[in-house]
TORMI-922743 format. One line per field, with one value per residue (C-alpha): residue in one letter; residue number from 1; x, y, z. Coordinates in nm, 3 decimals. Layout:
BEGIN
code A	... .
pos NUM	... .
xx X	... .
yy Y	... .
zz Z	... .
//
This chain:
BEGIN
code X	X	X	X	X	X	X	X	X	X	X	X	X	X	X	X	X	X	X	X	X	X	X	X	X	X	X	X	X	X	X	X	X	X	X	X	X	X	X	X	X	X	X	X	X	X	X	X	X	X	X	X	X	X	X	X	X	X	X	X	X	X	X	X	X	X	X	X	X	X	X	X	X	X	X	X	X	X	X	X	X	X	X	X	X	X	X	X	X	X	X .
pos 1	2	3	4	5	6	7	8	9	10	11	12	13	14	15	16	17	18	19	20	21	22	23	24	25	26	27	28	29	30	31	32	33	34	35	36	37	38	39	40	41	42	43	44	45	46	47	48	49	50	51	52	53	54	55	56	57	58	59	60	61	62	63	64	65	66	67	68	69	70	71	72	73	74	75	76	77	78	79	80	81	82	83	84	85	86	87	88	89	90	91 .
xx -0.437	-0.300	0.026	-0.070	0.211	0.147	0.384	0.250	0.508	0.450	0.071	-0.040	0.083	-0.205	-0.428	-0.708	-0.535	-0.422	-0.804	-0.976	-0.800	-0.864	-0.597	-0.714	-0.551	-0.184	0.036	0.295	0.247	0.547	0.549	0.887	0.761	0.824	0.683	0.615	0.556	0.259	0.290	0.558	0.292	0.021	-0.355	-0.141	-0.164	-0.099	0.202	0.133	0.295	0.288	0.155	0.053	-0.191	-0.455	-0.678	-1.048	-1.077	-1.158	-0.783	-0.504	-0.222	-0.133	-0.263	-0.262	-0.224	-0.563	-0.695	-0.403	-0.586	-0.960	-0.714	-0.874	-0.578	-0.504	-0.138	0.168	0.337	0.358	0.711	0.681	1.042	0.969	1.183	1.061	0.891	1.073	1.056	0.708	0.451	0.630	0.412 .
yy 1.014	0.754	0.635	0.323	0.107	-0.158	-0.373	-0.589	-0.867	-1.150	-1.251	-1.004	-0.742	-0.768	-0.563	-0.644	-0.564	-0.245	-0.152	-0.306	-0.135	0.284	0.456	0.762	0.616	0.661	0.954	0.792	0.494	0.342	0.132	-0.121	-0.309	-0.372	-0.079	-0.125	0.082	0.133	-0.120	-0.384	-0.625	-0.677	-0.484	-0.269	0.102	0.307	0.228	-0.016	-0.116	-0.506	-0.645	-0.982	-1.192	-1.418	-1.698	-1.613	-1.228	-0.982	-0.841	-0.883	-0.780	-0.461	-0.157	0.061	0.456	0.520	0.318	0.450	0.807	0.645	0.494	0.783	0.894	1.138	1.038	1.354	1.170	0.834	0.695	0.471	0.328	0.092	0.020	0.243	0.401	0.772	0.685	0.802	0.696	0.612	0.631 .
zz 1.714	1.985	2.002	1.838	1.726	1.461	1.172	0.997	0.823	0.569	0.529	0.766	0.568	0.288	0.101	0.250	0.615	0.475	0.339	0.634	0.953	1.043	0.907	1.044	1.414	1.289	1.302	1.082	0.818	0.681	0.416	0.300	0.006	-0.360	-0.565	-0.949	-1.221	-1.462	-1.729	-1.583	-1.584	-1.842	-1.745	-1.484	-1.571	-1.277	-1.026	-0.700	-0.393	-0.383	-0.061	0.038	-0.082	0.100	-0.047	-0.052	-0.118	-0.356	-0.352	-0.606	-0.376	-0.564	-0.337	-0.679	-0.683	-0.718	-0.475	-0.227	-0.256	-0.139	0.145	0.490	0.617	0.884	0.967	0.977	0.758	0.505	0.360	0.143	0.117	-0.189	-0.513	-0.806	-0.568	-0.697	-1.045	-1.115	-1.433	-1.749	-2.088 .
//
């Protein structure tokens, strides 16, 4: 791992960005966003962290738990410092 150091802010800060670059580069990933729970919003049933959105992709903006565990990863550690983000599923 290098000592890489990356933020990405506003539109940069997208789903697609977040998919697209090698994780596996950074020791630490932090991520300040707005977290939301399973069920807050219709056809959502797992929690997400709410990222940007840009016209033309296959992305809805919600980097979802499940895809957050395909995400390769070889960073020390990952905050994610999001609202909800302690609160867990609710049924």
């Amino acid at each position: 791992m290098s000592g890489d150091k990356e933020v990405l802010i506003g539109l940069d800060a997208s789903e697609d960005q977040i998919k697209s670059r090698d994780l596996t580069r950074y020791q630490y990933l932090h991520f300040a966003v707005h977290g939301i729970l399973a069920f807050d919003l219709p056809n959502l049933n797992e929690p997400a962290l709410i990222l940007a959105t840009k016209p033309y992709t296959k992305e809805d903006g919600f980097l979802t738990l499940s895809e957050i565990y395909q995400l390769k990863l070889n960073a020390d550690l990952v905050t994610l410092s999001a609202c909800k983000t302690g609160l867990g599923l609710r049924m």
